[in-house]
C-alpha positions, 0 to 999 in steps of 0.5 A, a space after each residue: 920652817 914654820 914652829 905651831 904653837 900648841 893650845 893647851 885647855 886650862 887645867 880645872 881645878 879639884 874645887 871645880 870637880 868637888 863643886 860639881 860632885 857636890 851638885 851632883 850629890 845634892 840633885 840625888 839626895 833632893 831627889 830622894 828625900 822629895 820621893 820619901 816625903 812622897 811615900 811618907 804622905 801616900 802612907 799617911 793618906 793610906 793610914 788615915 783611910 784604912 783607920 777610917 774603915 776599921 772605925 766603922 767595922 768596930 762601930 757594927 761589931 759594937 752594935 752588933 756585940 751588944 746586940 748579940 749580949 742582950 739575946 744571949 742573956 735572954 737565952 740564959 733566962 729562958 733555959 732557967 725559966 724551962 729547967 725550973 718548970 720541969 723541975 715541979 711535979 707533972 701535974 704542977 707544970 704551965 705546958 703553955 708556958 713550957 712550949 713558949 720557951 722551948 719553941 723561943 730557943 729553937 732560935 739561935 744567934 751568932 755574932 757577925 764580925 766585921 773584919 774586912 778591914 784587919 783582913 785587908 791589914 794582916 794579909 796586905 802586909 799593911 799593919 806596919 801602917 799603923 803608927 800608934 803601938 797602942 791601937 795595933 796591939 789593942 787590935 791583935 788582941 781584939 782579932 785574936 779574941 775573937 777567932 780563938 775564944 769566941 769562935 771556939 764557944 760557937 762552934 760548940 755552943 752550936 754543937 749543944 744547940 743541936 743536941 738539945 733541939 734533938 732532944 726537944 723534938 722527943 719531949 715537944 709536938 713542933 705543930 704547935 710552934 707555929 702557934 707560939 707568938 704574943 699575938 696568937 696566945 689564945 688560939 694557942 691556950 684554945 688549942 691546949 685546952 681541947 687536946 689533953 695529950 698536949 699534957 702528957 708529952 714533956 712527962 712520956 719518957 722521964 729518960 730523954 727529959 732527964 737528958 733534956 734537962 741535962 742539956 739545958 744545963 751545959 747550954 746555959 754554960 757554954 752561952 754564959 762563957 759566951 757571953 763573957 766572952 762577948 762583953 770582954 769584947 765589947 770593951 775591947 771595940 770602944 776602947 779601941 774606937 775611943 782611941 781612933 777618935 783621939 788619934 785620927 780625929 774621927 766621928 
């Protein structure tokens, strides 16, 4: 009778299942750590990008702010020059001078703001994308600025815009605005001169004139607070650009 001896595989040895572990462990942590550097490099890419989007944002709303801050100012002194013109005696006011000036703020400016980028930032979820504390925090507050104090003096600056335009058109005959530029000044003298009744309107009715005066008065406090509103602002964007061009290297 024939006795098989049985073959036994060799038994391996617990470093050879530690070693393959090992191999294992390091295949998937290699492997994470080269996905995490990916992401890390697309979050850079996508940092450095949106940075260089908001860069021209603030460089408009700059522009746009400083812009804005001179025609308000203008504003300001044209309410004066009108409420100090009423203020002298009927027989004593330049009518041409007064319809130049009321005919001017019939115009009315309101600042753009250039947001696409702190949009796409705050609703994508985006701002953990930004790295440096300074500039986000810096950016909350010059988001913020905006659609609370200034948007909020718009709206009723707007509301006093109208009011006083109403009243205007009580104390002013609009044919004549037509008339109201450098260039057609002295048609415009022409035409006073040979319609005396001209004179007579900004005096007709003292009550709407005290009211327009009035007026004026609240306009010009609503446009100052709006134009320090607007050079508060206006820091705030190129110290905000500054910093941009100091982290990201941008021009």
């Amino acid at each position: 009778m024939e006795v098989h001896a049985h073959t036994h595989t060799e038994r391996k040895k617990f470093t050879h299942y530690l070693w393959e572990f090992l191999m294992l462990f390091l295949a998937v942590f290699c492997g994470f750590l080269a996905e995490n550097q990916r992401e890390h490099i697309v979050e850079n890419q996508r940092e450095k990008k949106y940075m260089a989007m908001l860069y021209e944002d603030l460089k408009r709303d700059t522009a746009h702010l400083i812009n804005d801050t001179t025609w308000w100012s203008n504003t300001i002194a044209r309410i004066d020059t009108i409420r100090m013109e009423i203020e002298k005696p009927e027989k004593e006011r330049n009518y041409l001078f007064l319809y130049r000036k009321a005919g001017a703020l019939r115009n009315y400016n309101n600042f753009e703001y250039h947001d696409r980028t702190i949009q796409q930032l705050k609703n994508g979820g985006n701002f953990r994308l930004v790295k440096n504390k300074s500039i986000a925090d810096s950016l909350t507050d010059y988001d913020a600025e905006i659609i609370t104090a200034l948007k909020d003096q718009e709206i009723q600056s707007n509301s006093i815009y109208q009011q006083v335009n109403f009243l205007q058109d009580k104390l002013i005959n609009s044919k004549y605005f037509y008339l109201i530029s450098s260039r057609t000044m002295p048609q415009l003298d022409s035409v006073f001169k040979k319609d005396p009744a001209v004179f007579n309107l900004f005096g007709s009715n003292p009550t709407d004139l005290m009211q327009y005066y009035n007026h004026l008065e609240f306009y010009k406090r609503m446009s100052r607070y709006r134009l320090s509103a607007m050079k508060i602002l206006c820091r705030q964007a190129v110290n905000l650009i500054k910093m941009l061009e100091k982290d990201y290297h941008l021009k």
